[in-house]
Structures are given as structure tokens and as C-alpha cells.
N, C-alpha and C positions, 0 to 999 in steps of 0.2 A: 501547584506552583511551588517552587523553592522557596523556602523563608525567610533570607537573605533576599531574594530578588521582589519576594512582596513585602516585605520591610524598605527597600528602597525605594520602590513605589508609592508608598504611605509617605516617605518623607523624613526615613530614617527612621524617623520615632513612631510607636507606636504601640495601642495595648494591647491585652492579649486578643480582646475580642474584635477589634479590627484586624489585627493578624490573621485570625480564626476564620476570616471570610475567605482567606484565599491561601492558607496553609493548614496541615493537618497535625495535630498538638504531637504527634510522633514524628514530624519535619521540625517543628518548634525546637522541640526536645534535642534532636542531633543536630542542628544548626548551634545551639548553644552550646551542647557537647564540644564542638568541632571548634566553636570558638567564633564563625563567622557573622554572630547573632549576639550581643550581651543583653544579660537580664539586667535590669538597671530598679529593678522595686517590684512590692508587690502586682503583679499583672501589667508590667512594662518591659517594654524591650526595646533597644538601639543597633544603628552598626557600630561597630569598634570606631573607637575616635574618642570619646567624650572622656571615658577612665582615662585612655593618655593622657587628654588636655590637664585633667585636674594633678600629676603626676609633674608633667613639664612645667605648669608655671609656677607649683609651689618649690621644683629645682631650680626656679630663673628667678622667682619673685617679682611672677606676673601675673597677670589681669585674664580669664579666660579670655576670649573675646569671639563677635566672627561667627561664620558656623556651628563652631564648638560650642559659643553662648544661645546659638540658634537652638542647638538640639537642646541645650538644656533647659531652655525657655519651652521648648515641646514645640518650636514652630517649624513647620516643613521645608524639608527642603527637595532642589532637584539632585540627584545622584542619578549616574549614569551605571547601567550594572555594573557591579565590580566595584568602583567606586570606594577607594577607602578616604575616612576624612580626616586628614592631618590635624594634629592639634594645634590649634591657632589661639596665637596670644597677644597684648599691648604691652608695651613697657613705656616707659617715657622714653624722651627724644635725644635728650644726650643720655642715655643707659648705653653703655658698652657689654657685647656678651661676645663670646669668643665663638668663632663660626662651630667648631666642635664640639659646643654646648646647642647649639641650634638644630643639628643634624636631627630629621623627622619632622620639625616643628616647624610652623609658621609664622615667625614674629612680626609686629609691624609695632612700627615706634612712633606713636602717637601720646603728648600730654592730654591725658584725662581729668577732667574736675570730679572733686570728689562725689558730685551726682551724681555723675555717671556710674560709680562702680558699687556696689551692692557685695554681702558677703554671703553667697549663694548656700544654702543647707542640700547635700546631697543627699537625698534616701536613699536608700538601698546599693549604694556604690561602693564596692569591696576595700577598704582602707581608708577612704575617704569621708569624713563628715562635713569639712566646711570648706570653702575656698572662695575667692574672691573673680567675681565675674562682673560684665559690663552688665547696668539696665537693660530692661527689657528697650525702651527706646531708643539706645545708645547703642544696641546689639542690630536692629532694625537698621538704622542711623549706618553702620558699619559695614553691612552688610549692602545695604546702599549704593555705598561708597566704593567697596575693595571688590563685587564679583559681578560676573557679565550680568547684564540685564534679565535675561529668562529667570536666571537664578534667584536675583536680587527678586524679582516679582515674585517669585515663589515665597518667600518669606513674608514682604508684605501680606499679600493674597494671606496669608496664614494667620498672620497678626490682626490684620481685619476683621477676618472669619470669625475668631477667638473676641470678638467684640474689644477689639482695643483700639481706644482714640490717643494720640498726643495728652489729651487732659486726664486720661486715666495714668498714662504712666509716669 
């Protein structure tokens, strides 16, 4: 199986030995080569999506949010093959950004309390050490809110799995 195609299957995210089940560490290896696979840490990998996000909101001085804060939470998602994941991000409601600064990215202009946002430590993400992303319940919360139902339940389903109640987060 492609490595990219069973990386999307897992949910985007996923480590090496769940990959391992259904790709062969020489698909691994030229999938990341190729670029359509990122290493994201020791014994981790992603689709392309999440390095943008942390890219685009510290150019907007925004909030990861969304998917993007899905994958960084490690919670699954649904991808359809091919599948690339825009980076998505919050800003507050009167922020103005100009449509040519948005171009790839996904904003949504939502006021966040400072609860909600957390200052995420990225391991192993080429440039990046820290940046600023929604809660993990507030990323759940959002994801909720802004994608079709299949998909929203995927995430859930994922946060559950991962034994997370509302009182833990």
C-alpha cells in the first residue's frame, strides 16, 4: 500500500509502527523523500498541512485551529485520498486580513477566551518550536462546529478513544 494512502487512512497522523503495518519502510522513506509524507518527530509522521499551519498563523498572528489543531492533538481525522489539509486558523472577529494574505489558508474569525488557546511546543517540526493553538477541547469544540458530520465524528471518536472526557480537558 502507498504511504501516503495509509497515512490517510490512520487519520493523517500516525507513528512509525502503525504505518509499518500497511507500508514498507522503503515506501516510508520515498514518500518523505517526495515530500508527500512529513516526518514530524521521532517515529511520527503526517500529511503536509500542519508545518504550513504553524507558518501561516505566526504570518497572520493567529491561533492554529480546526483540523490543523486536530492533527496536532494526534486526533484522526477523515481524508479522502489525495486529500491535502489546508492550514486552518482563528483570529478574532473584527481582525482584518487582506484576501492576498489568506490565499492557501483557512481563517475563521471567531473571539476566543484565553482558555481556549494554549501555547503548543512543536517537536521535531523543521523551524518551528512553539506556536499558539486552540485546546484540545476547543479544537474538538471546532471541529464540531465548522465540518460535515462524518468528519466531525471522526475526531470525536478519536478524542474518546484517547480517553478524553470534558473534565480532563
Amino acid at each position: 500500500m502507498d504511504a501516503r494512502y495509509a497515512l490517510e487512512q490512520l487519520g493523517g497522523f500516525a507513528t512509525t509502527a502503525q504505518l509499518r503495518r500497511f507500508a514498507r519502510r522503503s515506501e516510508i522513506r520515498h514518500a518523505v523523500a517526495e515530500g508527500t509524507i512529513v516526518r514530524c518527530g521521532l517515529g511520527k509522521y503526517a500529511v503536509p498541512g500542519l508545518d504550513e499551519a504553524w507558518r501561516a498563523a505566526h504570518s497572520l498572528s493567529a491561533v492554529v485551529s480546526g483540523r490543523s489543531a486536530a492533527q496536532f492533538w494526534e486526533l484522526g481525522l477523515c481524508l479522502s485520498p489525495g486529500e491535502e489539509i489546508a492550514p486552518e486558523m482563528t483570529v478574532a472577529r473584527n481582525r482584518r486580513i487582506a484576501p492576498e494574505r489568506r490565499e492557501g489558508v483557512m481563517v475563521k474569525w471567531r473571539d476566543l477566551p484565553a482558555s481556549a488557546v494554549v501555547d503548543g511546543v512543536v517537536h521535531g517540526w523543521r523551524g518551528h518550536s512553539t506556536g499558539r493553538v486552540t485546546t484540545l477541547l476547543q479544537t474538538v469544540l471546532d471541529c464540531c462546529r465548522d465540518l460535515p458530520e462524518r468528519d466531525a465524528l471522526c475526531v470525536v471518536d478519536s478524542a474518546l478513544r484517547k480517553g478524553i472526557s470534558r473534565r480532563r480537558c
